[in-house]
C-alpha positions, 0 to 999 in steps of 0.5 A: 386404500383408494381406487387407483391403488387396487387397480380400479383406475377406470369406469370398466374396471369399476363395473367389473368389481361390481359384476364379481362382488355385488352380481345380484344387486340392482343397478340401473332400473327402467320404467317401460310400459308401466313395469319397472324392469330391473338390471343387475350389475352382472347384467349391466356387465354383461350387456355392455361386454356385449356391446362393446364387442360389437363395436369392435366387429363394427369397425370401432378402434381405440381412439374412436369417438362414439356418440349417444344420443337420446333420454335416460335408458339403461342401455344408453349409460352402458354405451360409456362403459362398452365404448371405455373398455375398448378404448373408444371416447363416448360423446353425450349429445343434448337429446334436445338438441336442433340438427344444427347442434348436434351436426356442430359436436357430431363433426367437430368430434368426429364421431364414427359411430352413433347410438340414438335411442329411437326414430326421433334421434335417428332421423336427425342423424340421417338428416345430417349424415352427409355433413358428418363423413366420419360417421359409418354406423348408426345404431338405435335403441328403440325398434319401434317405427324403424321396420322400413328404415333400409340403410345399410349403416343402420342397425339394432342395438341388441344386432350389435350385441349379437354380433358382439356375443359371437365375437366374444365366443371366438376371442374369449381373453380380447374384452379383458385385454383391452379393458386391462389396457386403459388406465387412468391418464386416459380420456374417459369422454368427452363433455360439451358445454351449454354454449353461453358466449358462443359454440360449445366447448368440447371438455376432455375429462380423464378417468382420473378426473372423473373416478377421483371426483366421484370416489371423493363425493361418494365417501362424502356423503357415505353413499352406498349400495342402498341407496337410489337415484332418479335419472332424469336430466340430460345424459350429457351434462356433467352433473347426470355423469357425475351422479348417474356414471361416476357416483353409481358405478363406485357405490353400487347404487341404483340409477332409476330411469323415468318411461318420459319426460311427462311421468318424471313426477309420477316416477318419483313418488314411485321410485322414493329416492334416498338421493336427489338432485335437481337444477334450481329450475326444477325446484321452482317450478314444484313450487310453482306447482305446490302453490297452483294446487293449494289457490285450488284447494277448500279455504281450510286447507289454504288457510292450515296449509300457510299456517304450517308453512309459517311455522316452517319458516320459523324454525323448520331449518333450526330443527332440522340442524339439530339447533335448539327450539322452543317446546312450542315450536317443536309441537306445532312443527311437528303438527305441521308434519303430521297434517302438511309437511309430510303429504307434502313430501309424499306427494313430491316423492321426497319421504325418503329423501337423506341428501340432496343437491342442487346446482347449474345456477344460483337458487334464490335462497328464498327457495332453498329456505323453503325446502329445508325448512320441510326436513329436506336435507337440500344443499348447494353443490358448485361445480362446472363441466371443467371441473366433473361438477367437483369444486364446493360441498355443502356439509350437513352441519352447515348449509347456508342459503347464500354460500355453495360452501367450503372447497370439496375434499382435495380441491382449493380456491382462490379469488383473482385479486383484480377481478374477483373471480373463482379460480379452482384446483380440483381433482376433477380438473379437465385435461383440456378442450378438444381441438382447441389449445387457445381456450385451454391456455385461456381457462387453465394456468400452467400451474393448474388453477382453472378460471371459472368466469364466475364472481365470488367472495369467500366468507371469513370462515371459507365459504365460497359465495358466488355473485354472478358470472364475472362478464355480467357483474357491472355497477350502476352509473352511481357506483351500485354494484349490479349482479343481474343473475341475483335479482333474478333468482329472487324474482324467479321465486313467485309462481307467476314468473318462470325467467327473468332477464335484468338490465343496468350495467352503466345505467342509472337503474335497473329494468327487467324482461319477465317471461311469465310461467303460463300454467301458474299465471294461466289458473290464477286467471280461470279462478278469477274469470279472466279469459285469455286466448294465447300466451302472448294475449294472456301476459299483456292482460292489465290484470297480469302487468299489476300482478307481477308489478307487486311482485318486484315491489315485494322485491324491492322492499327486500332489496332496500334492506341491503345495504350493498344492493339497495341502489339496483331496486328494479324502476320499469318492466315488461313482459315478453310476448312469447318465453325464452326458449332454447331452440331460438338460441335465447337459453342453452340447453341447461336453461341458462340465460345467452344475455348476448343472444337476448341483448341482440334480439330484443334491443328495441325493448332494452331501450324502452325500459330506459325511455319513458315510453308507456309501449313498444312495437317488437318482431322477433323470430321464434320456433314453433314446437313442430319446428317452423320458424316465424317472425312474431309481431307484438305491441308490448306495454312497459310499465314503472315500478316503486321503489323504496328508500334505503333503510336498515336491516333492523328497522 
């Protein structure tokens, strides 16, 4: 029998059941000074009743928009269900974002009320309140420096559930009335997307869509009331809601908030999750991290650290899909667990680890061979925010690094016969864009097929691989297909490089943009006595350019071995003088590349790569981290690359 069958057709519903039937299990945890605090079902119930009630002594009507706007905090997931059961529609909004981005979903929203975590987020609001006319309530979480703040439309978060509890003793029958009243046709919230081509998209995501694909992920991976998350990335990506809403209020596991983005990994090992997910970026940069550690570490241990992680390579993922390995191999692996393995996934916080998913982005299978050759059980997961992050699974006998899997449970695919892009039928399936029926009719057929603007090919046996997105897939002048986002990821493997920008359609060879990661390449040059004053001093060092030179060599010695991708070996490079970052519009908020945005700003580095120059003079605007803008100004050297002949796979 399913949700919707009992009744439990919404998220208010759903946490209800969880009040009655399991009242003292852990729900959400914080970590607030140092001390975890814990909440139970009954008291995320409670509280989010309270709240809720508060909002409708406010003003907030069905139909109402409410925004949140802030970290992970137990009490900012409680706003979903407190504006649910009213019949308000919660918008998430990047807590990251600039004023302008979070005016941009604010007013295009219409959002009446807002509920921000601290003095951060509640100055950018006033700071825009007069472009947003709608708004007439702002609420905070966090009280801390907000003594002096004497607005009239501004109140605590726990004012508001007072007012609510007074509210709920005059009309005891009114917060089950109106949670009665939802059903599953209606929209839960409101998702906006990271923004690659342009504005962002509001994505209108129904109970349906939300419940079906969190009750299907859920009986999956049999997740139940044991187990236990870490809820760390940013509230309003769809995959946060899948996981730390949807998922959790059906299971009935705990959502575990980290105190900041600086203890994330400090938490981790802490909380010990059963259940984990995290973006491929996430991924690298702990490997990035692991590898800084060991060229710190006594040469013995450097020595049995790469010893072991052979060992991993070589039959770490057969042992841990149960495929046969030799005797040997079997005790030295289990050598390499005992002395590396293990501390290893201690010290990341992965011990306990059953499952866990990454997605957003393509993983460089380099990478995710790595993870799983330690035991961990890391999968692909394919998704968008169109679709509750709901389309491909990974299943537990079947993981491959080049493929994100068979369809889900209830969803089908099919490829564009012309173009070769994934279209999906899910569950999750969005209802629509906000105030846009253009895009709507753009993106979702009539008959329900939703177009994903990714490139794919399924494999014999019905697995979805995707290549690119379908805009960025091109071919070289002779014919060589060219997939920019898979040189990336493979470039993106090396400690040394954190972004990678490639370009080459309808050129006779590929070049590069590398941003360098500053703290990886930063310690390889302190250990070597390499003195460096800036980021921008330190990714023009010689030293560095013949470093990252035989990193993409190692690529492209990889590269000649495919047959399909040999031709799109990388000829010429350069470092950028400064990384890409979202506050200049370079990445989206979920770290994706805006290759229009870069292909605009950077052009006269563009052409250099596909000149003979040996450098080039550069000025482009950048933000500060105290938010001034400013013009850098840099002389750049490009450098050539070798590439290899093509050969094959066997010699």
């Amino acid at each position: 029998m399913t949700n919707k069958d009992q009744g439990l057709d919404t998220f208010p519903k759903l946490l209800r059941r969880n009040a009655e039937q399991r009242p003292t299990v852990p729900a959400y945890r914080e970590k607030e000074f140092g001390i975890w605090q814990t909440y139970s079902w009954k008291d995320v119930y409670d509280n989010s009743r309270a709240l809720g009630l508060g909002m409708v002594e406010l003003g907030i009507k069905r139909g109402d928009a409410v925004a949140i706007l802030g970290s992970n905090r137990p009490q900012l997931y409680w706003v979903f269900a407190a504006a649910q059961a009213i019949g308000a529609l919660p918008v998430p909004i990047y807590q990251d974002g600039v004023a302008d981005e979070i005016q941009y979903v604010l007013e295009h929203s219409g959002v009446k009320m807002v509920v921000a975590e601290d003095q951060e987020q509640v100055d950018k609001i006033l700071s825009i309140l007069d472009q947003c006319p709608a708004i007439e309530q702002v609420i905070y979480k966090e009280t801390r420096g907000m003594r002096h703040y004497k607005q009239e439309n501004l109140r605590s978060y726990t004012d508001v559930q007072d007012l609510g509890r007074d509210f709920d003793k005059k009309n005891p029958a009114f917060y089950d009335a109106e949670t009665e009243k939802g059903v599953g046709s209606d929209i839960a919230t409101l998702l906006y997307t990271s923004g690659t081509t342009g504005r962002p998209k509001g994505v209108m995501l129904s109970f349906d869509n939300m419940v079906q694909a969190g009750a299907l992920s859920v009986e999956f991976e049999n997740l139940t009331e044991k187990d236990k998350v870490l809820s760390y990335l940013p509230m309003a990506w769809v995959g946060d809601h899948l996981f730390s809403y949807s998922q959790a209020t059906h299971a009935g596991f705990s959502v575990n908030c980290p105190e900041n983005a600086e203890t994330v990994l400090t938490d981790l090992r802490e909380v010990g999750p059963t259940y984990y997910f995290a973006p491929p970026a996430v991924f690298e940069n702990m490997l990035t991290q692991m590898m800084i550690r060991i060229e710190d570490a006594s040469a013995i241990k450097q020595k049995m650290f790469h010893y072991f992680i052979g060992v991993a390579k070589k039959c770490g993922v057969q042992i841990l899909e149960g495929k046969p390995v030799s005797l040997m191999n079997r005790l030295l692996y289990a050598a390499g667990d005992f002395l590396v393995y293990g501390p290893l996934k201690n010290t990341l916080g992965f011990s306990q680890i059953r499952v866990a998913y990454t997605a957003g982005a393509p993983m460089g299978p380099e990478v995710f061979k790595f993870y799983r050759s330690l035991g961990i059980n890391l999968k692909q997961l394919y998704g968008q925010t169109e679709s509750c992050a709901y389309v491909c699974i990974q299943s537990d006998n079947d993981v491959r690094p080049d493929t994100v899997g068979p369809p889900a449970p209830g969803c089908e695919i099919k490829l564009d016969e012309v173009s070769g892009e994934v279209l999906y039928k899910s569950p999750g399936s969005f209802v629509g864009y906000y105030k846009n029926d253009e895009a709507t009719k753009e993106t979702k057929t009539d008959d329900g097929w939703v177009h994903t603007g990714d490139a794919g090919i399924m494999t014999d046996d019905g697995q979805l691989k995707i290549i690119d997105r379908a805009k960025d897939v091109g071919k070289l002048q002779d014919g060589t297909l060219f997939a920019p986002q898979y040189l990336e990821n493979k470039l993106k493997f090396f400690p040394a490089i954190s972004e990678a920008v490639c370009h080459g359609a309808d050129k006779d060879t590929v070049t590069t943009f590398i941003n360098i990661d500053l703290e990886a390449v930063g310690n390889w040059a302190e250990r070597r006595g390499i003195s460096y004053a800036s980021y921008m001093d330190l990714a023009n060092r010689e030293e560095v350019y013949a470093m990252i030179k035989e990193n993409i060599e190692e690529v492209n010695r990889d590269l000649a071995i495919d047959s399909e991708l040999a031709g799109a070996q990388i000829s010429r490079f350069l470092i950028l003088p400064k990384a890409l970052d979202a506050d200049d519009g370079e990445l989206t908020r979920t770290r994706k590349v805006r290759r229009r945005i870069i292909a605009e700003r950077y052009g006269p580095l563009i052409d250099a790569l596909f000149s003979d120059v040996s450098e080039v003079h550069i000025e482009s605007q950048m933000t500060f981290e105290d938010g001034r803008k400013g013009v850098l100004k840099a002389d750049i050297r490009v450098q050539n690359v070798e590439t290899y002949p093509a050969m094959r796979a066997a010699s």
